[in-house]
PDB file of N, CA, C and O in Angstrom, chain B, residues numbered from 101:
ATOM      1  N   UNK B 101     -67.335  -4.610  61.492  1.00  0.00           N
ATOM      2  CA  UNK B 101     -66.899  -4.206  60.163  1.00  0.00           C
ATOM      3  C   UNK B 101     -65.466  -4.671  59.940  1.00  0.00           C
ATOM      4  O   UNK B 101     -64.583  -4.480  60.777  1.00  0.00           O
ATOM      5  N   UNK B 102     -65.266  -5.305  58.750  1.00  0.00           N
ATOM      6  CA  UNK B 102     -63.947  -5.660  58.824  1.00  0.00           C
ATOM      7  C   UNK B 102     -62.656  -4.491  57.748  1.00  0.00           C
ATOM      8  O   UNK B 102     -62.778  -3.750  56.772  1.00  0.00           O
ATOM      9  N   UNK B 103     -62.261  -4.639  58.058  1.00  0.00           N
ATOM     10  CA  UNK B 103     -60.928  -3.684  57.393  1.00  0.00           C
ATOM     11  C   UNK B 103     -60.141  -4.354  56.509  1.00  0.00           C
ATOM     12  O   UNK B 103     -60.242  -5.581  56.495  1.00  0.00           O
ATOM     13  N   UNK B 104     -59.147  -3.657  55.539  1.00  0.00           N
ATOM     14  CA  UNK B 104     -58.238  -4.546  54.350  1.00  0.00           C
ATOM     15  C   UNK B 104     -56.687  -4.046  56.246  1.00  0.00           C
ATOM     16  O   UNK B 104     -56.642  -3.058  56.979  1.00  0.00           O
ATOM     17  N   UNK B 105     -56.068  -4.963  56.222  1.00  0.00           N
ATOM     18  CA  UNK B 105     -55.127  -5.074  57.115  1.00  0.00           C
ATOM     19  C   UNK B 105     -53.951  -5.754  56.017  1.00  0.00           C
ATOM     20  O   UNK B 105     -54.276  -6.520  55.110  1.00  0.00           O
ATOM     21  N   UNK B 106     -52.728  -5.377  56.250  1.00  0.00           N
ATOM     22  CA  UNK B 106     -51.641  -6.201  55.802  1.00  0.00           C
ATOM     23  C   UNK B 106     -50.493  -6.441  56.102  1.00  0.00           C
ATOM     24  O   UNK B 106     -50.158  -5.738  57.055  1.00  0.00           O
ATOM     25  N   UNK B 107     -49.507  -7.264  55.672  1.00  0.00           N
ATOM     26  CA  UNK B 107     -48.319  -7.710  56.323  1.00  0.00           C
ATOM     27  C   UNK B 107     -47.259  -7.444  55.399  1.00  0.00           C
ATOM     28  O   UNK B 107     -46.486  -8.342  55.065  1.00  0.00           O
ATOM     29  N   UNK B 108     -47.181  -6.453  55.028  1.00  0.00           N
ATOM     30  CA  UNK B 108     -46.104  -5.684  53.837  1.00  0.00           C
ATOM     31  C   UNK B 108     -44.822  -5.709  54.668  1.00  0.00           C
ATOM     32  O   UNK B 108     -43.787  -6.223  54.243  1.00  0.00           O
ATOM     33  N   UNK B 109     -44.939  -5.078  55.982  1.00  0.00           N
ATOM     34  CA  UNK B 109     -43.015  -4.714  56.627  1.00  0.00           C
ATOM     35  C   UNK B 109     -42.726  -6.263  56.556  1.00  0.00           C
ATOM     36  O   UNK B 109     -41.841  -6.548  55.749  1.00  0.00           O
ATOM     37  N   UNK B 110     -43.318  -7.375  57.268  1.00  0.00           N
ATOM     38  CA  UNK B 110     -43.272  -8.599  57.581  1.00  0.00           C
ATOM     39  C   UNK B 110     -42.331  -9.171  56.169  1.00  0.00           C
ATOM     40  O   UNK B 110     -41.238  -9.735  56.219  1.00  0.00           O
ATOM     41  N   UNK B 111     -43.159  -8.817  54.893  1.00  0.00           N
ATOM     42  CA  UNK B 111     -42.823  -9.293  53.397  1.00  0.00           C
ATOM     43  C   UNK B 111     -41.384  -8.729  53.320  1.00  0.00           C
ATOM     44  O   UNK B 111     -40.319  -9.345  53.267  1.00  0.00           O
ATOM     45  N   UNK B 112     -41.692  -7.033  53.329  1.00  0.00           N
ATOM     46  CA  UNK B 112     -40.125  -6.700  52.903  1.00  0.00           C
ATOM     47  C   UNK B 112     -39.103  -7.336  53.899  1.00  0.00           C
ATOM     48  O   UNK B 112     -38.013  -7.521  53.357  1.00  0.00           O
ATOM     49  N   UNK B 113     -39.166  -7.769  55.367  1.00  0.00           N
ATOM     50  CA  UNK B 113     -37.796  -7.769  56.004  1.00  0.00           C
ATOM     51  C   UNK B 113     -37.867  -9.007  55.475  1.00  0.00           C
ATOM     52  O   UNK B 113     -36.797  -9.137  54.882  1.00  0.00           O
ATOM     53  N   UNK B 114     -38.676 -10.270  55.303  1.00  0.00           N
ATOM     54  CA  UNK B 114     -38.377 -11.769  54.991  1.00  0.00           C
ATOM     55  C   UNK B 114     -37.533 -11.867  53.395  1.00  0.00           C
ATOM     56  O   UNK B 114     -37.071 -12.812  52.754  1.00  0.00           O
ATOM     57  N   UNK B 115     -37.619 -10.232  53.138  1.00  0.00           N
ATOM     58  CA  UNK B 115     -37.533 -10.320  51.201  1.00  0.00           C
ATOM     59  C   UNK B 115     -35.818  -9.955  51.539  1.00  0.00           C
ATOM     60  O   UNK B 115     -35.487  -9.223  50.607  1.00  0.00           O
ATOM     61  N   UNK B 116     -34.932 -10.098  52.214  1.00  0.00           N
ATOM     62  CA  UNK B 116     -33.641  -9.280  51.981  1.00  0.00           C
ATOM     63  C   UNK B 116     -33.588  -7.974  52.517  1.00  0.00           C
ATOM     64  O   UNK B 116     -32.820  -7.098  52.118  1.00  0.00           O
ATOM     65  N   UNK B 117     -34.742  -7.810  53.788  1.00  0.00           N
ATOM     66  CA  UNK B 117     -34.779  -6.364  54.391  1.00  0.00           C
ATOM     67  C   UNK B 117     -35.107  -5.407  52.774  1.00  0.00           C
ATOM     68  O   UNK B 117     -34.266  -4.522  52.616  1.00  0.00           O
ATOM     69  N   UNK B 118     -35.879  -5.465  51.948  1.00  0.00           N
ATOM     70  CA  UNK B 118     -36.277  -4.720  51.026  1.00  0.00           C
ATOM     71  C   UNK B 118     -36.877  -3.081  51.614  1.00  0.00           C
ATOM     72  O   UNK B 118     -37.975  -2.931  52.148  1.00  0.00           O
ATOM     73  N   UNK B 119     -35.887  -1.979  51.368  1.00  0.00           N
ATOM     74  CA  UNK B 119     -36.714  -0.809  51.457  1.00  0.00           C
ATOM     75  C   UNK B 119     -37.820  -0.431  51.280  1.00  0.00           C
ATOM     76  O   UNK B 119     -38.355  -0.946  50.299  1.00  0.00           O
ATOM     77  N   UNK B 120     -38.645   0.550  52.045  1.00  0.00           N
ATOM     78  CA  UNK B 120     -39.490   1.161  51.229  1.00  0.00           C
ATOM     79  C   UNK B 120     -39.187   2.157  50.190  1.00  0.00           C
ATOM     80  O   UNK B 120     -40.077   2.688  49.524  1.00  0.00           O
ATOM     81  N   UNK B 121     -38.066   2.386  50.062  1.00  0.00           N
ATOM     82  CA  UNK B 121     -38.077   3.256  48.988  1.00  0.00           C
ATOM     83  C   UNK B 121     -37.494   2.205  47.484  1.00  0.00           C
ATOM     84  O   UNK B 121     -37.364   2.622  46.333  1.00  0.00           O
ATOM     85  N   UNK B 122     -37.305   1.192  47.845  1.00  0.00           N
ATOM     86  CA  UNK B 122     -36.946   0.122  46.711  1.00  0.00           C
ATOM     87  C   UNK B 122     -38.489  -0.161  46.646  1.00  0.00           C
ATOM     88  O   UNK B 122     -39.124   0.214  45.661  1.00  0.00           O
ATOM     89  N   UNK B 123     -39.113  -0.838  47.712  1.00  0.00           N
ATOM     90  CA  UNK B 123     -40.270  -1.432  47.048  1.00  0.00           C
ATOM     91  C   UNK B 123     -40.837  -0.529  46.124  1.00  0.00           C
ATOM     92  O   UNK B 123     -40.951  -0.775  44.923  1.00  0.00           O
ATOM     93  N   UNK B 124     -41.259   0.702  46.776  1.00  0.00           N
ATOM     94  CA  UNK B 124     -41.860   1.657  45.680  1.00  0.00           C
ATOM     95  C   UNK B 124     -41.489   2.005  44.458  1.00  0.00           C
ATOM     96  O   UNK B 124     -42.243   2.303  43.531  1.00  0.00           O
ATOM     97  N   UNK B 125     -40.260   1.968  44.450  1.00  0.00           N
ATOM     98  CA  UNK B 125     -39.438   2.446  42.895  1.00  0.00           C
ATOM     99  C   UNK B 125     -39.777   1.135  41.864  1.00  0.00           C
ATOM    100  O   UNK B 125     -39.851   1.191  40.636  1.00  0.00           O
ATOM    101  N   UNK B 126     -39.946   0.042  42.654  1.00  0.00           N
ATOM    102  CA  UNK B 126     -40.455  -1.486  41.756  1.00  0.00           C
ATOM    103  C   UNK B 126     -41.787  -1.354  41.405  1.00  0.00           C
ATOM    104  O   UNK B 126     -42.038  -1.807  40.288  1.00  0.00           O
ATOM    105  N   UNK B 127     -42.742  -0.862  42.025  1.00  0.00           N
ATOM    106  CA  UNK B 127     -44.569  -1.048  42.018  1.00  0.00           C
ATOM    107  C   UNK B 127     -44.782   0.441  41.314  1.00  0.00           C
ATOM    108  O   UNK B 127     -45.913   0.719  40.916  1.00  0.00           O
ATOM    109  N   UNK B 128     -43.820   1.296  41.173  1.00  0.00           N
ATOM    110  CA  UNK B 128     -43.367   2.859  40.776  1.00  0.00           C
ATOM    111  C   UNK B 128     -44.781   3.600  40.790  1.00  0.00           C
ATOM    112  O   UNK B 128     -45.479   4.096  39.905  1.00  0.00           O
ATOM    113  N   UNK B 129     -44.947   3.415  42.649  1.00  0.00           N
ATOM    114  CA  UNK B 129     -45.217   4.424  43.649  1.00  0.00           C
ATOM    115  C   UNK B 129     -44.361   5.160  43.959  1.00  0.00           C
ATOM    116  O   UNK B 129     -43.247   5.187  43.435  1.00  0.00           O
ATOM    117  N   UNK B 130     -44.835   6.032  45.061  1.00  0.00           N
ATOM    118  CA  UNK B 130     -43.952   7.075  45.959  1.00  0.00           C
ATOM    119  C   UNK B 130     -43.506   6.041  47.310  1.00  0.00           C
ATOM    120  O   UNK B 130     -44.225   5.104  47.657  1.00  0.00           O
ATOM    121  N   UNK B 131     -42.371   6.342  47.906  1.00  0.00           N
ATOM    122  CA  UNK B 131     -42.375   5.893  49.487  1.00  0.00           C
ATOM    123  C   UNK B 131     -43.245   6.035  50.325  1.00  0.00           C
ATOM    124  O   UNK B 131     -43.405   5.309  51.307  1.00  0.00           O
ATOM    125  N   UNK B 132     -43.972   7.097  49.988  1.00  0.00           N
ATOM    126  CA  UNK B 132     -44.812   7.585  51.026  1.00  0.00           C
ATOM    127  C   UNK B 132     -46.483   6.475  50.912  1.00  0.00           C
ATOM    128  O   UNK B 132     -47.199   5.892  51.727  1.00  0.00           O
ATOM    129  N   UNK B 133     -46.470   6.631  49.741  1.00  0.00           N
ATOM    130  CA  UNK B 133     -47.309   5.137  49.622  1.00  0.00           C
ATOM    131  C   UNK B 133     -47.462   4.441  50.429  1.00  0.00           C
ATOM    132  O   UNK B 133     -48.342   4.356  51.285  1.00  0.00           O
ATOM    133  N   UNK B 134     -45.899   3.417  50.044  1.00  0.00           N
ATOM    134  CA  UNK B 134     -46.089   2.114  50.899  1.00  0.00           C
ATOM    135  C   UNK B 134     -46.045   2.492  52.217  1.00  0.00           C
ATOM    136  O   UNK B 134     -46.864   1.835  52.860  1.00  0.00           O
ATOM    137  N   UNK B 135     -45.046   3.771  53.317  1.00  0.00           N
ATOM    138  CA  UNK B 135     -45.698   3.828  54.234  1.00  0.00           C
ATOM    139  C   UNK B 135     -47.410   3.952  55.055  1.00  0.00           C
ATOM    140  O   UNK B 135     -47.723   3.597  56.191  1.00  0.00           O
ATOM    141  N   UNK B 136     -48.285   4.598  53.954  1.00  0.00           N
ATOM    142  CA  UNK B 136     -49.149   4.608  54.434  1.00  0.00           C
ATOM    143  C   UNK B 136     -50.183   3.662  54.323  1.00  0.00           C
ATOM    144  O   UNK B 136     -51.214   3.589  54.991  1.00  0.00           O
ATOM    145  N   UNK B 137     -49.649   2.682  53.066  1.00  0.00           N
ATOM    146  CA  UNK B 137     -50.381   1.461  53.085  1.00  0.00           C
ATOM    147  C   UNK B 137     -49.973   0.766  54.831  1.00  0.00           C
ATOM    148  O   UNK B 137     -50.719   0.683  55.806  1.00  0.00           O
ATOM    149  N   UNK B 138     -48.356   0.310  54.667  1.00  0.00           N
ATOM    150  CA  UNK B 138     -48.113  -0.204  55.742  1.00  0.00           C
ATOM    151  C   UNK B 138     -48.774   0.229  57.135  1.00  0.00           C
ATOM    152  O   UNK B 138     -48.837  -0.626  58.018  1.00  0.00           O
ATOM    153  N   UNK B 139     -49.202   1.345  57.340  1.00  0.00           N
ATOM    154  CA  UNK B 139     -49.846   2.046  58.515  1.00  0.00           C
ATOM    155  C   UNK B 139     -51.101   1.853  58.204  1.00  0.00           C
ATOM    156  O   UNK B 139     -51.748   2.468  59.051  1.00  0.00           O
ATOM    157  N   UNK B 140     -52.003   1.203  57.262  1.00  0.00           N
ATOM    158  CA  UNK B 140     -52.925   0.894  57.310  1.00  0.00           C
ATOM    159  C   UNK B 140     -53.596   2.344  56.940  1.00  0.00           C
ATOM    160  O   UNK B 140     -54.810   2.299  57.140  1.00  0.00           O
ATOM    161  N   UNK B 141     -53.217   3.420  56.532  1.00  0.00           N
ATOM    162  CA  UNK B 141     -53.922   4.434  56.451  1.00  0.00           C
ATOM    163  C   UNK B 141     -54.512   4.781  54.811  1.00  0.00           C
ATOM    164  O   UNK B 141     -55.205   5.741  54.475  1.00  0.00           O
ATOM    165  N   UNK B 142     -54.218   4.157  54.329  1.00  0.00           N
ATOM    166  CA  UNK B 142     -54.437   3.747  52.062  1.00  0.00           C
ATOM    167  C   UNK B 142     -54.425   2.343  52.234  1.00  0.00           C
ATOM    168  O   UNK B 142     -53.766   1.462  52.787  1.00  0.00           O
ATOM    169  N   UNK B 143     -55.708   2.548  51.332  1.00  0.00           N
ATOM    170  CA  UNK B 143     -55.554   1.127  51.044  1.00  0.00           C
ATOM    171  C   UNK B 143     -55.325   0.844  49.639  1.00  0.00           C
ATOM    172  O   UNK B 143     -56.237   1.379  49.009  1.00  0.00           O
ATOM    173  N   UNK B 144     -54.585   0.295  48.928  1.00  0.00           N
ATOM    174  CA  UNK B 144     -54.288  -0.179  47.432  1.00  0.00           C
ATOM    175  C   UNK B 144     -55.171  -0.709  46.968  1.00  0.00           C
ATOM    176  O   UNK B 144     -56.011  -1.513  47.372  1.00  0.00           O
ATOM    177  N   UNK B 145     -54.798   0.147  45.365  1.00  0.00           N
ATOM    178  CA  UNK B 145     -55.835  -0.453  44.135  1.00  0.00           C
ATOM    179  C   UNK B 145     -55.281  -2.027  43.999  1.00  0.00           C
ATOM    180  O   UNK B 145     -54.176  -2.485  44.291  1.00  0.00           O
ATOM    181  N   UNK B 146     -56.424  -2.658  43.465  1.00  0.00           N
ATOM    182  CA  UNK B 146     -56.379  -3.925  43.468  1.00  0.00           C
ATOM    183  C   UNK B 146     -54.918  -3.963  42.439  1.00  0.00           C
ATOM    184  O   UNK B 146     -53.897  -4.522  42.840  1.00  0.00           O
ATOM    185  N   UNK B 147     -55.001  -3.259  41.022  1.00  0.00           N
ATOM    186  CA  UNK B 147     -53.658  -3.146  40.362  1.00  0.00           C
ATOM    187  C   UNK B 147     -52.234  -3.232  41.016  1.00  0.00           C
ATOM    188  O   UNK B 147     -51.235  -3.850  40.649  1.00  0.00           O
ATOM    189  N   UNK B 148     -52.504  -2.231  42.354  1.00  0.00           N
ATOM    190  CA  UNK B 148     -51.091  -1.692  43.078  1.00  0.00           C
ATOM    191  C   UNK B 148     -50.788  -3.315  43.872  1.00  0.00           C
ATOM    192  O   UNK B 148     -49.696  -3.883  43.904  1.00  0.00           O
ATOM    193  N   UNK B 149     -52.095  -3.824  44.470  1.00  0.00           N
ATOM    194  CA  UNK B 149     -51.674  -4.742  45.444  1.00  0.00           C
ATOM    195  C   UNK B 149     -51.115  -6.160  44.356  1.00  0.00           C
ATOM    196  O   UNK B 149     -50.145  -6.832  44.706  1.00  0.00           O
ATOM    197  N   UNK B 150     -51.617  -6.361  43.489  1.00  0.00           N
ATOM    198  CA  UNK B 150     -50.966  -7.205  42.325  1.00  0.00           C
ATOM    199  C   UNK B 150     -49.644  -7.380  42.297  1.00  0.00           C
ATOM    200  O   UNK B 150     -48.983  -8.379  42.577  1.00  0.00           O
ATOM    201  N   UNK B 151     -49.143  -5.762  41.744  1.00  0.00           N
ATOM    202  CA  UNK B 151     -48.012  -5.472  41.858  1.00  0.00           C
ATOM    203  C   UNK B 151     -46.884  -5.611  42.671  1.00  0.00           C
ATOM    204  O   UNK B 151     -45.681  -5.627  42.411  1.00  0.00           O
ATOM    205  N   UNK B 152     -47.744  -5.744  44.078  1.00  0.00           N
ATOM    206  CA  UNK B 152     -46.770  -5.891  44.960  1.00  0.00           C
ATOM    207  C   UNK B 152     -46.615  -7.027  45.466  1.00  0.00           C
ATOM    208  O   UNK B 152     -45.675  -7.376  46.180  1.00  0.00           O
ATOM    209  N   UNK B 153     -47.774  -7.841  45.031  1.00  0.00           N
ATOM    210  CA  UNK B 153     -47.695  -8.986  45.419  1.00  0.00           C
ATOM    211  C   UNK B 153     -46.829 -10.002  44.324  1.00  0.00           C
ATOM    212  O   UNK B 153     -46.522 -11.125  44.722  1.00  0.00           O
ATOM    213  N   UNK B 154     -46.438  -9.558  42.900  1.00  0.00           N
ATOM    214  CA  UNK B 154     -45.720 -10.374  42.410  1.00  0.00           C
ATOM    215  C   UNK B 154     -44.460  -9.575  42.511  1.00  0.00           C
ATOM    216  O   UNK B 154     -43.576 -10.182  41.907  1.00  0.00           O
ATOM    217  N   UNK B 155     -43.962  -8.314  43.097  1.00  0.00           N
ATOM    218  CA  UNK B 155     -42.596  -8.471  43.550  1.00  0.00           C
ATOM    219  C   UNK B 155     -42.129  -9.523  44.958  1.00  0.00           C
ATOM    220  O   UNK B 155     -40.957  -9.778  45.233  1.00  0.00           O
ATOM    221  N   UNK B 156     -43.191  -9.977  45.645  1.00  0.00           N
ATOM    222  CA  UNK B 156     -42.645 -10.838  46.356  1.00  0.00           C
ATOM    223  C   UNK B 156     -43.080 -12.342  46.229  1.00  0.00           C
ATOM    224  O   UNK B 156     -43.090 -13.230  47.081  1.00  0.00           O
ATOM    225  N   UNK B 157     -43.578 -12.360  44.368  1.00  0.00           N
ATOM    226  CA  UNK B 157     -43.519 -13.746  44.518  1.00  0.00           C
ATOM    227  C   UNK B 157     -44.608 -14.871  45.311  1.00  0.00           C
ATOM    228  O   UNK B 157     -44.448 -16.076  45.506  1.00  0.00           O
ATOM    229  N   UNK B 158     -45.619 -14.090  45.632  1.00  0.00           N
ATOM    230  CA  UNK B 158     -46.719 -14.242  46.333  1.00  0.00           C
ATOM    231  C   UNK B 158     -48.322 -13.900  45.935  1.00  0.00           C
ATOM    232  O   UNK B 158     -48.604 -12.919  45.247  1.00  0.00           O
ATOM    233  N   UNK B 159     -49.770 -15.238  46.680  1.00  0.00           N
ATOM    234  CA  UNK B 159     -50.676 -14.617  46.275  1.00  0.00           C
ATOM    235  C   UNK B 159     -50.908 -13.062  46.844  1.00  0.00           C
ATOM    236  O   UNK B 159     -50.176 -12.708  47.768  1.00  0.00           O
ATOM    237  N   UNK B 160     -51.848 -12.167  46.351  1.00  0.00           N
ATOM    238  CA  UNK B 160     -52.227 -11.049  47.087  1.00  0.00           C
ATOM    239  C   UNK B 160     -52.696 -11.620  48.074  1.00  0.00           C
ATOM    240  O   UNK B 160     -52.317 -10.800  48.911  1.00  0.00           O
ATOM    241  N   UNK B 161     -53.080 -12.174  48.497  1.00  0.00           N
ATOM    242  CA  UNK B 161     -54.303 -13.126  50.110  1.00  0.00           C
ATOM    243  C   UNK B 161     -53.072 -12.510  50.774  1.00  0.00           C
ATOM    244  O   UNK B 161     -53.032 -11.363  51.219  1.00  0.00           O
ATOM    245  N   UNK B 162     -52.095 -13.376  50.792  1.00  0.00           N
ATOM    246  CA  UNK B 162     -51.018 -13.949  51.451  1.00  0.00           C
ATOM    247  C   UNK B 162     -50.262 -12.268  52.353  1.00  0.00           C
ATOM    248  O   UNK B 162     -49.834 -12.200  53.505  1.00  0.00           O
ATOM    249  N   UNK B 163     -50.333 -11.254  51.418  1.00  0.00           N
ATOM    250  CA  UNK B 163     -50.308  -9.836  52.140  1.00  0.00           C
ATOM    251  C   UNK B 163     -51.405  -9.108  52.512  1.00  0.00           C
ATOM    252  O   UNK B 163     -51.316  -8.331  53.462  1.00  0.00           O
ATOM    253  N   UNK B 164     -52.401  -9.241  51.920  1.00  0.00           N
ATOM    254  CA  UNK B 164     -53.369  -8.382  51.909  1.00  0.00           C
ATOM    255  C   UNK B 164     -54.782  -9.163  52.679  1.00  0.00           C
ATOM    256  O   UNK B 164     -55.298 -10.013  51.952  1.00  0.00           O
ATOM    257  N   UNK B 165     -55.400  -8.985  53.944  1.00  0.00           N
ATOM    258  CA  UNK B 165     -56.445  -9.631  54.157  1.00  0.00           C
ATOM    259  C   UNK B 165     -57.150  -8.739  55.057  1.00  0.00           C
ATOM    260  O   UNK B 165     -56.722  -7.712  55.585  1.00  0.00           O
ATOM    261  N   UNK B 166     -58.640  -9.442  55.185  1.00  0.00           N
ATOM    262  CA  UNK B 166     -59.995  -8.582  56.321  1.00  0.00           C
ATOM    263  C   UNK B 166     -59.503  -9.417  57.221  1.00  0.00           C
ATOM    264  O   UNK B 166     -59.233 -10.617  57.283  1.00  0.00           O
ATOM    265  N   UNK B 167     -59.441  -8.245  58.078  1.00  0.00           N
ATOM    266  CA  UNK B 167     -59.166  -8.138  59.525  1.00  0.00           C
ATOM    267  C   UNK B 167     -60.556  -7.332  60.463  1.00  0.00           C
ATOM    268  O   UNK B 167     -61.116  -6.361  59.954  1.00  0.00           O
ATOM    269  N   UNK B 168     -60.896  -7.744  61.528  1.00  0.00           N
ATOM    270  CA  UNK B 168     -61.663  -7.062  62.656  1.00  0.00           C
ATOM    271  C   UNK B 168     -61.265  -6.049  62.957  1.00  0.00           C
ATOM    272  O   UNK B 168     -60.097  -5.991  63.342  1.00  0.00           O
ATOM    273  N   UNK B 169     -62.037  -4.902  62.906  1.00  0.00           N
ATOM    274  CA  UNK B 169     -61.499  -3.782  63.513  1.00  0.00           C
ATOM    275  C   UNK B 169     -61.077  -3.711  65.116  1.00  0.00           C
ATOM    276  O   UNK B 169     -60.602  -2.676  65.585  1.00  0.00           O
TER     277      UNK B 169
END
């Protein structure tokens, strides 16, 4: 079975070390969000991952992909 897996911390430190509490205030989530996206424990609406994917200027693929459990 494969899983949504992603590379969000990877994005924010390559972005200017971007917070999680900046990213969120941009995609205007909670912090707690993107931590639990980042932990793989939520997974984002296709809307949210959009969002976050054009604060960094990037396709969604490019953060967001199936991974093997």
């Amino acid at each position: 079975m494969n899983e949504l897996k992603n590379k969000l911390k990877q994005f924010r430190f390559m972005n200017g070390e971007l917070t999680q509490q900046e990213l969120a205030e941009k995609v205007s989530v909670s912090r707690q969000t993107i931590i639990a996206i980042e932990k793989g424990k939520f997974n984002p609406s296709m809307k949210l991952a959009l969002l976050i994917a054009r604060v960094f200027k990037v396709n969604v693929e490019e953060i967001f992909y199936l991974g093997e459990k």
